[in-house]
N, C-alpha and C positions, 0 to 999 in steps of 0.2 A: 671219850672214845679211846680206843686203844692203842692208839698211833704214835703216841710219845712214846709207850716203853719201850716200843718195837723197833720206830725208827733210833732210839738209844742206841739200842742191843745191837743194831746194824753197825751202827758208827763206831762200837764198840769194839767189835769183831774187827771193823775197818783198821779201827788204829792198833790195833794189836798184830792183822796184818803188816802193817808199813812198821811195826816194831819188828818183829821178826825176820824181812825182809831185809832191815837196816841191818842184825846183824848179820846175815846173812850173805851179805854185802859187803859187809867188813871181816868176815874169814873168806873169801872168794876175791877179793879184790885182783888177784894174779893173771885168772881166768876171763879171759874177755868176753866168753860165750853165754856166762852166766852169768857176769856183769851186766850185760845190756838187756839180758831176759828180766833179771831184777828190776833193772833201774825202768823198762815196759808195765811192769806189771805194777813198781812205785807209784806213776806216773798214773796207772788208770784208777789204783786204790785212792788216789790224790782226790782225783775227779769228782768218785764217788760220794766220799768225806763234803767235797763243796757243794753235790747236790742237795746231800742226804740234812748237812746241817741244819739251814733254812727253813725246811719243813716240820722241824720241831716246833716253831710257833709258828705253823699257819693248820689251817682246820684243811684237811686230805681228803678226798674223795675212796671211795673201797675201793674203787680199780687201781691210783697209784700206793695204797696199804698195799694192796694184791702184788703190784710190782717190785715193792719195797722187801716184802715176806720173799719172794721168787730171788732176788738179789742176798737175799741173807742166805739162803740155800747153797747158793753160788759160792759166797764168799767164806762159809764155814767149810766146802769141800777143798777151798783155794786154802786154807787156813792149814786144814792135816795134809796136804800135801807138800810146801813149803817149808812146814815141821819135818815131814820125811825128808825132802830134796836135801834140807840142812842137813840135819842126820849121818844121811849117805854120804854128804860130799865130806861133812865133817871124818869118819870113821872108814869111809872106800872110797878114796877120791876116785880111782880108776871106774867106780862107777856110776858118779852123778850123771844125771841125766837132768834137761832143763826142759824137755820136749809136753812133759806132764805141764812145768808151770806156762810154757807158752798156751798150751791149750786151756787151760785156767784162764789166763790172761783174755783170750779170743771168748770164753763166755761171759768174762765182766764185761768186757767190753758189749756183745751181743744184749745183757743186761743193765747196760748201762742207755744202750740208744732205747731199749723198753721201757724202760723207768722215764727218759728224758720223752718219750712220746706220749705217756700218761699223765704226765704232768703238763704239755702241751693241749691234749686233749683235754685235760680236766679244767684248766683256764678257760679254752674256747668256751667249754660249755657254761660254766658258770659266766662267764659275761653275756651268754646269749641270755643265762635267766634273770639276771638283775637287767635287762632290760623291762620295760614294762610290756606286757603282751600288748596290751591296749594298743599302743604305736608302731609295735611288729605286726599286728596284724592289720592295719591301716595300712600302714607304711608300701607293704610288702605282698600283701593280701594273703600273709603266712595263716594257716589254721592251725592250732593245736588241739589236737585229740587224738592221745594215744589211744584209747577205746574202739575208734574206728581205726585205723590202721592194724591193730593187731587183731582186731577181728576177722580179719580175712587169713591170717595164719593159723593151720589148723595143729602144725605138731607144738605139741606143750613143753618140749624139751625147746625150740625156738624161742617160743614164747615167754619162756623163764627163764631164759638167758639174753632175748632182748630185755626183758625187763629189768635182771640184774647186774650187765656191762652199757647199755644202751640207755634205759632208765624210761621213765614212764613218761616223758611229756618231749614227743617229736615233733619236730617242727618242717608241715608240709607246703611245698611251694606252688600254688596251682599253674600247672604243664604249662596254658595260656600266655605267662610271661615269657615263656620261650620257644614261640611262635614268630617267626617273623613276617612284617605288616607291610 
């Protein structure tokens, strides 16, 4: 799979952010404005680095690759901006502005609860399927058949998007247990 180079390249980009950042942070030290926007935006690149690591040895579902590639996106426009912010501050101080990296900051962060929710999501479901059907569907009087659930969906743009975020084997609860007797 292709999930190691990529989550790489992500963590990659990460630490070369919190490089640049550091120094960034060490010609700004004076500036209290930019200090604390740095040391925000430190603090969320941090984060990401401790999600992102981990997942290099474990086998990733395509939804959290998906969120992973979305976060690299993220992080390579947080990347030429911080380059610029330096820049500026380095050569016109009178015109740094920090307002760019805070809103940077607000979409790692928005990136970071999506990542942290596909990875949540990708757990749930993988434990529901190393369960054995045999005993969920006893247990629980669960059915699985994706076949008949999407057969009642007629648009095909639905239908191949449940199949490729959603996946092929849902698991239906009959109404019955939620009747009260």
């Amino acid at each position: 799979m292709e999930a190691i180079p990529i989550i790489t390249a992500v963590c990659t980009i990460a630490k070369g952010i919190g490089s640049l950042l550091q120094k960034y942070a060490d010609n700004a030290r004076k500036e209290k404005e930019i200090s604390e926007e740095i040391s925000e935006t430190s603090s969320t690149i941090s984060q990401i680095q401790n999600i992102l690591l981990p997942l290099k040895t474990i086998r990733i579902d395509k939804q959290v690759l998906d969120s992973v590639r979305s976060m690299s996106v993220v992080l390579k426009r947080t990347e030429e901006h911080v380059i610029v912010c330096e820049y500026m501050h380095t050569h016109f101080p009178s015109l740094s502005n920090t307002g760019q990296l805070k809103r940077d900051t607000q979409q790692l962060n928005q990136q970071l609860a999506l990542l942290s929710t596909s990875l949540t999501i990708a757990q749930y479901t993988s434990s529901l399927g190393s369960k054995s059907e045999s005993k969920s569907t006893v247990a629980a009087g669960h059915t699985r058949s994706s076949a008949m659930v999407l057969d009642f969906v007629e648009n095909r743009d639905v239908k191949n998007f449940w199949r490729g975020y959603v996946g092929e084997k849902v698991c239906r609860i009959d109404n019955s247990l939620f009747i009260l007797h």
